[in-house]
Structure formats: C-alpha cells, structure tokens
N, C-alpha and C positions, 0 to 999 in steps of 0.2 A: 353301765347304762346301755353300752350294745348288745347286753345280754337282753335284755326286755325287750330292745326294740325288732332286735332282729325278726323271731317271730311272728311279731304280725307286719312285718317288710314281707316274708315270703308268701303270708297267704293271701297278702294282695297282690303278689306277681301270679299267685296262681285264680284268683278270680277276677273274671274275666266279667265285667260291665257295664252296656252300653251308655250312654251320655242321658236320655231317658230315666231307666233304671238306675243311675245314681242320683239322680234330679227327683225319681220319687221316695227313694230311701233317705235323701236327706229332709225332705218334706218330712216326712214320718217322725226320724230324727228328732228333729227338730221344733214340731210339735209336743212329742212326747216330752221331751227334756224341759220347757215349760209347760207342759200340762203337768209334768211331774213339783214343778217350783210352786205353781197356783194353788193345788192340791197343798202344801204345807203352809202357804201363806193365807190358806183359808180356814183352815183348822187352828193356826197357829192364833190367828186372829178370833176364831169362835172360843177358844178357849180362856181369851180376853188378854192373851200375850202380843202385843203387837212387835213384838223380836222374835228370830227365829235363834237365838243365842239362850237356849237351853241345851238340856240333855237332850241326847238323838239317839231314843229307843228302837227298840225292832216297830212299837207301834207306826213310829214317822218314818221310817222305810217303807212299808205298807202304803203307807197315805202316798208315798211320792210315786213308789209303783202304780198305785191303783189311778193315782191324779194323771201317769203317763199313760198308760192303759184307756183311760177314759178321753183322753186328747186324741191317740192316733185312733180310738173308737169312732170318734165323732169326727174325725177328716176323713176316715172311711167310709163312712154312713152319708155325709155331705161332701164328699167329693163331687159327687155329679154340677156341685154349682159353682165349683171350683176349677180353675182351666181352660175355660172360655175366651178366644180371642175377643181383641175389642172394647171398646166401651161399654158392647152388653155383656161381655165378660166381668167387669171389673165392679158393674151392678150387679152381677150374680155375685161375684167373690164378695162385697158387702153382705149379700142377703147372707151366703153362704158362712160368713163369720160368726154372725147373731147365730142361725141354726148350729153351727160343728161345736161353738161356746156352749149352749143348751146341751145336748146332745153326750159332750164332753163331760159337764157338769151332774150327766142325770149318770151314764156309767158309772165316773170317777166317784161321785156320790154312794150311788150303790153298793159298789166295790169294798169304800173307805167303810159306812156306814150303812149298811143293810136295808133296815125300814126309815131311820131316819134321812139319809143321804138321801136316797130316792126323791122323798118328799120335798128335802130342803137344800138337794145338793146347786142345781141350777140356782135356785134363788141366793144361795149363797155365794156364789159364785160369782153373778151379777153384781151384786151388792160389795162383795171383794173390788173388783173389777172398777166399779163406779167411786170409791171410794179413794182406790193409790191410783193417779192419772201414769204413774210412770208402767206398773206393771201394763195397765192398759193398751199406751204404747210399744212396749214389747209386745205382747200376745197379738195386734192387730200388725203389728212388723211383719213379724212372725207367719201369721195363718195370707199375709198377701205375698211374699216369700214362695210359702207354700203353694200359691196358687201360680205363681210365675212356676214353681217346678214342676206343677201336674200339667202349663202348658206345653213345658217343654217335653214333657212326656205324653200327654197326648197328640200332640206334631209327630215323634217319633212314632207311637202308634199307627197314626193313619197312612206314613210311608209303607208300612207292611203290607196294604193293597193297590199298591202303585208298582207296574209293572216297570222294570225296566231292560227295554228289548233291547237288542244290540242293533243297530241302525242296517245289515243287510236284510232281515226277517220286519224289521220296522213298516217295510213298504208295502209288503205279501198282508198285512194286518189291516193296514186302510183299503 
C-alpha cells in the first residue's frame, strides 16, 4: 500500500500552494465531481433508467467527463457572482447558482450531446434537479462551498496589493 501512496506523498511535498489556491482548486474539484455524478444521473434518467446499476461503457465516462467539464465550465463563467462578502454576497452566490446550474447544464449538454444537449441540456438538468430533492441539496451544498472558497481566495487576492512596509520607512510614506 506504501507503494501507491508514497508517490503522490512527494509531489505534494514538492508543490507548493498557497491557502487561496487550494480553496480554489478544491472548488473546482468539487464542482466537477458532482457535475460529473448530475451528468450520469441525468442521462441515466432520460434513458428511462432511474438506477445507475447498469453496464458502465466508455459512453458513461464521457457523459461524467463532459457533465464535470461542464460544472467547472460554469463556475468559471459565473464565478464573478460567486465570493462576495456579505449578505450581498450570499444573494449573489443564490443568483450565481441558477446561472453556473444553466451554464453548466448548456456545456455539459453540448459536450454529452452535440445539437440535442445544447437544446435540452439545461432543461434537463433542471428538471433532474427539481425532481431528486436530495441531489438538489448536494449540488446547492456544493456550489455555496464553492463560493465560501472563491472568498477565501479572493481575500487572498486582494492582499497582493496591500503593501506592507516595515515600520522605520512606514513614517517617511505618510
């Protein structure tokens, strides 16, 4: 078992990343890996299977890639309403749900399903969504999560233009 782990024990002692930068990499993450579970349980569902206890072709790999592809898509593309301190933060990260859900929905669509996802990926997605209240609550866990990590990385951000002098030069500045 030390054999496998060792590995990726050292290439995380060799990368190096700040408390931000793992705040938004697990956002991403973590998005992904349910956008990638939504994407199967939405096909899984259009194809009139309500179990995902069938055969797991190269097709349903696709779908879970493209279903994650189309998540961190759409926290990309709605990130901006994501990370907001605040109360008006946390009405944006609302808005910002419905939108990176859409968003996520019309990639992952695309991706999965060319001319037909496009059309019907969001909608069906929705309609997944509205239908299992549990998935629901994961995905809306999940993308408020996500937006607790993109504040934590934009605070880290905005320290980048905050000087800080050392207190004999401090005086010589005012």
């Amino acid at each position: 078992m030390n054999d496998i782990i060792s590995p990726l024990v050292r290439l995380r002692r060799r990368i190096t990343m700040t408390e931000g930068e793992q705040s938004i990499l697990l956002a991403y993450l973590g998005v992904a890996f349910l956008g990638g579970v939504l994407a199967l349980n939405v096909v899984a569902s259009l194809g009139g299977q309500d179990t995902v206890f069938h055969r797991f072709s190269s097709y349903h790999w696709w779908v879970m890639i493209s279903g994650g592809f189309g998540g961190s898509a759409g926290l990309y593309m709605g990130s901006n309403w994501m990370g907001l301190p605040g109360l008006r933060g946390v009405t944006f990260a609302i808005i910002g749900t419905v939108w990176i859900s859409f968003l996520g929905g019309l990639v992952g669509g695309t991706l999965a399903f060319p001319f037909y996802g496009t059309m019907f990926g969001p909608f069906s997605l929705f309609v997944t969504l509205f239908s299992t209240p549990l998935l629901v609550t994961f995905w809306v866990c999940t993308l408020m999560a996500s937006h607790y990590f993109l504040m934590v990385w934009r605070v880290e951000r905005e320290t980048i233009f905050e000087a800080v002098l050392p207190e004999h030069l401090e005086a010589r500045v005012l």
